[in-house]
N, C-alpha and C positions, 0 to 999 in steps of 0.2 A: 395476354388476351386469350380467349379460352375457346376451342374448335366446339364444344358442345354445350348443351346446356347444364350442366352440373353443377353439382356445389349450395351452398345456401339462400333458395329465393327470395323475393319480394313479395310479400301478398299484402293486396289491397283490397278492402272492402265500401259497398257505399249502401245505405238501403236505397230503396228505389221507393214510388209516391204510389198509393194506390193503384194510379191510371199510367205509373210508367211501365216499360218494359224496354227501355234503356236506360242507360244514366246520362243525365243531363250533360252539356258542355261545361256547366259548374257545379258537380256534384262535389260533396266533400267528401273524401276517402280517407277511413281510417289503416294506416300503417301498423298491419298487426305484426309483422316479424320485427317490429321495430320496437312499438308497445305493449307487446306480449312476449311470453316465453313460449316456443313452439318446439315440442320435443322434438330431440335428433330425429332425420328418415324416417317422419312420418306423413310428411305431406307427400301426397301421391294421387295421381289423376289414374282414374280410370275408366274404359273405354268398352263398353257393354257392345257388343254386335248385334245389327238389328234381324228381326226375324227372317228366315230365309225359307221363301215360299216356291217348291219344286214343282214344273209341269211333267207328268211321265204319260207316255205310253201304255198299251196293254205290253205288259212283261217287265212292268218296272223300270225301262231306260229312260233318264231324265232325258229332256225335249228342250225344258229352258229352266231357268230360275230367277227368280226374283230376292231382292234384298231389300231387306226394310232400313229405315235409316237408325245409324248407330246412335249409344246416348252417353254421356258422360259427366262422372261424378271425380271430384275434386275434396280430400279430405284432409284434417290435420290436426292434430292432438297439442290443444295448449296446456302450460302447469298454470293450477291455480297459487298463484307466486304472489306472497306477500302478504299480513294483517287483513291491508286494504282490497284485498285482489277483488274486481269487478268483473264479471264478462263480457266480451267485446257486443254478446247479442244475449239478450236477456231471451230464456223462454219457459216453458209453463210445462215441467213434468217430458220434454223433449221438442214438444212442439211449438215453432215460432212461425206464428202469419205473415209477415211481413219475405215479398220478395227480395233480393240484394243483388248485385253486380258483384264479381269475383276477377281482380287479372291478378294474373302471374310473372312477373319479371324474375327472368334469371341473376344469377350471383354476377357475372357477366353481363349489365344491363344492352351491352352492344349486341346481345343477341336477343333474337326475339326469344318472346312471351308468349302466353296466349288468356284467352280475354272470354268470360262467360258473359253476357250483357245482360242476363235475365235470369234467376237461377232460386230455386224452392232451398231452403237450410232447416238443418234438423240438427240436435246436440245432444249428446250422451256423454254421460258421468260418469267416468269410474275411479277407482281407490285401486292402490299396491301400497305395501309400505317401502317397496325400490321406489314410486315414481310419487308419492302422495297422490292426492286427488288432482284429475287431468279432466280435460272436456272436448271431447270429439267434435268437429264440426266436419259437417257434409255437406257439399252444395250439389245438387243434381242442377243440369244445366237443363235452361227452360227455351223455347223459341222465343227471340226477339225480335222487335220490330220489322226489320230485316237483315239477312245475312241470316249463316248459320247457328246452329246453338254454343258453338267452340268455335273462335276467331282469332287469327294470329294477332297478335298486339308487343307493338317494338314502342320501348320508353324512349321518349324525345333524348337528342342525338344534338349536335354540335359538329361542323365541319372544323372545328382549331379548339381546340383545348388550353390555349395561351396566348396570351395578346401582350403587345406592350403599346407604351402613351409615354409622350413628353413629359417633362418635368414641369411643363407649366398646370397651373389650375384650369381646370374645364379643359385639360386633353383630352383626343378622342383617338382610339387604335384605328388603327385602318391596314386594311380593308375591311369590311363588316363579317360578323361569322353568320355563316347560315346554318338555322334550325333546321332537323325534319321532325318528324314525325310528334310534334306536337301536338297537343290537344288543346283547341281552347285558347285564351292569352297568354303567353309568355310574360311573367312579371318577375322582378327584383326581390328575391326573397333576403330582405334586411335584416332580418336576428340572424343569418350567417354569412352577409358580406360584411367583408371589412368597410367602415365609418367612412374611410376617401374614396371609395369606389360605386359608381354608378352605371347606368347603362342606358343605349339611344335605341327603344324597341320597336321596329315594324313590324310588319306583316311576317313573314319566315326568314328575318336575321335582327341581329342583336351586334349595337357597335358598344365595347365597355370605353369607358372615361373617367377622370378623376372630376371629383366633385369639387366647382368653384369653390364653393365653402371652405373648404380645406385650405385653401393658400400654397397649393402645390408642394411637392418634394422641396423640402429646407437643406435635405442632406447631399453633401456630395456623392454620396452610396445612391447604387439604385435602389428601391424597395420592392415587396412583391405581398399582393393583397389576393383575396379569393372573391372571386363574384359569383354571384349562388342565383342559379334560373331558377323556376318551376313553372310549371303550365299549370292546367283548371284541373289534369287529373292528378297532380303531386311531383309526376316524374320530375327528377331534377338533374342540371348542370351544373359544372363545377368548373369555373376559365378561370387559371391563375395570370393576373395581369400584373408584367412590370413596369413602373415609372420608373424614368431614368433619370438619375442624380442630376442637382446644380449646376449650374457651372462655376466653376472657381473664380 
C-alpha cells in the first residue's frame, strides 16, 4: 500500500447534459487509462495562482493583500493506437462544446483522488516519428454546482476484502462488509464475478453468498470465487470469497 499518490492513475471521463454542471448519480464514465493508451508522465494537473491584488501606502509599503481564487487544469497525451483508433472526445480543428466531468484516482485507489465536476476540454494533435501521432487533452476546471472547481474524490472502499460461506447453496458470509465512499448503487458487476457467487446489497454494505442455483460446493476442497462491486461512478471492489468444502 502506497504513502502517496504516485504511480499510474485512473482517469475517468463523462460528458455532462447541456444544463448540467455536475454528473449525475448515473452518469456513464468512460475509463480512459483503461481504453486508451495514455503516454508515460504525461498526465499532470496544474495549478494556476489567482490574481494577487496589493493595498499600499504612500511609499510603497503593502497595508494588505488580496488573493484571487486559483484555477486548475488537468492534461494527458493519448497514442492514437491501432487501424481502428477513435478519440475518446471528437472535436472540430481543437475545439469541443461539450462540457465533461474529469476524476482522478491514484494507482493506489485507497488513496484519494481528486474530482473536477464541471470542466471546458480542448485537444491538440501532434506527430514525432519517436511517439507517431498523439492527442492532448486539457480539461481547465469549470465552477460546479456547488463545492469547489477541484474536489477531493476517494473510489469506493470495502471495510474486508474476503469473506467466507458455508458449503451449502444460498450461504451468506457474515458479518456484512461495509461500503464508503460509494457513489450512487452498489451493484454486482457479473461479466467479472464468478457464476456461484452473488451478493445481499443495502444501503452502505454488501453481505457475498453463494447462489441457490449452484447446488453448492460438491468438492471436499474449499473453493475461492471473486465478487466484482461497482457503484453509478464505475469505481470498483474486488472480495475474494471462500466456500468451504463438503463434508465427507
Amino acid at each position: 500500500m502506497s504513502k502517496i499518490t504516485w504511480g499510474k492513475p485512473k482517469i475517468f471521463i463523462t460528458k455532462l447534459g447541456p444544463a448540467e454542471t455536475h454528473p449525475s448519480d448515473n452518469a456513464v464514465w468512460t475509463d480512459i487509462s483503461n481504453n486508451y493508451k495514455i503516454k508515460e508522465n504525461s498526465t499532470s494537473l496544474t495549478t494556476t495562482a489567482g490574481d494577487k491584488t496589493e493595498a499600499k501606502e504612500e511609499g510603497g509599503a503593502v497595508i494588505d493583500t488580496k488573493h484571487g481564487k486559483s484555477t486548475y487544469s488537468l492534461a494527458f497525451d493519448i497514442y492514437h493506437y491501432g487501424k481502428d483508433f477513435v478519440k475518446p472526445i471528437e472535436d472540430v480543428d481543437g475545439v469541443i462544446l461539450d462540457n465533461y466531468a474529469l476524476r482522478l484516482i491514484p494507482e493506489d485507489g485507497t488513496l484519494p483522488g481528486f474530482i473536477f465536476k464541471c470542466a471546458s476540454v480542448s485537444a491538440t494533435d501532434q506527430y514525432t516519428p519517436a511517439d507517431g501521432t498523439t492527442t492532448t487533452y486539457t480539461f481547465d476546471a469549470l465552477v460546479p454546482t456547488t463545492g469547489t472547481m477541484m474536489q477531493k474524490f476517494k473510489a469506493m472502499s470495502a471495510s474486508a476484502y474476503s469473506a467466507s460461506v458455508a458449503a451449502a447453496a444460498g450461504s451468506s458470509a457474515s458479518p456484512a462488509i461495509t461500503m464508503s465512499d460509494a457513489v450512487g448503487t452498489v451493484s454486482v458487476d457479473t461479466s467479472k464475478t464468478d457464476a456461484w457467487l452473488d451478493a445481499t446489497i443495502s444501503t452502505n454494505s454488501v453481505t457475498p453468498k453463494a447462489k441457490a442455483s449452484t447446488g453448492g460446493n460438491s468438492s471436499t476442497s474449499p473453493r475461492t470465487g471473486k465478487l466484482v462491486l461497482k457503484d453509478s461512478w464505475g469505481s470498483e471492489v474486488v472480495i475474494e470469497v471462500t466456500q468451504a468444502g463438503a463434508s465427507q
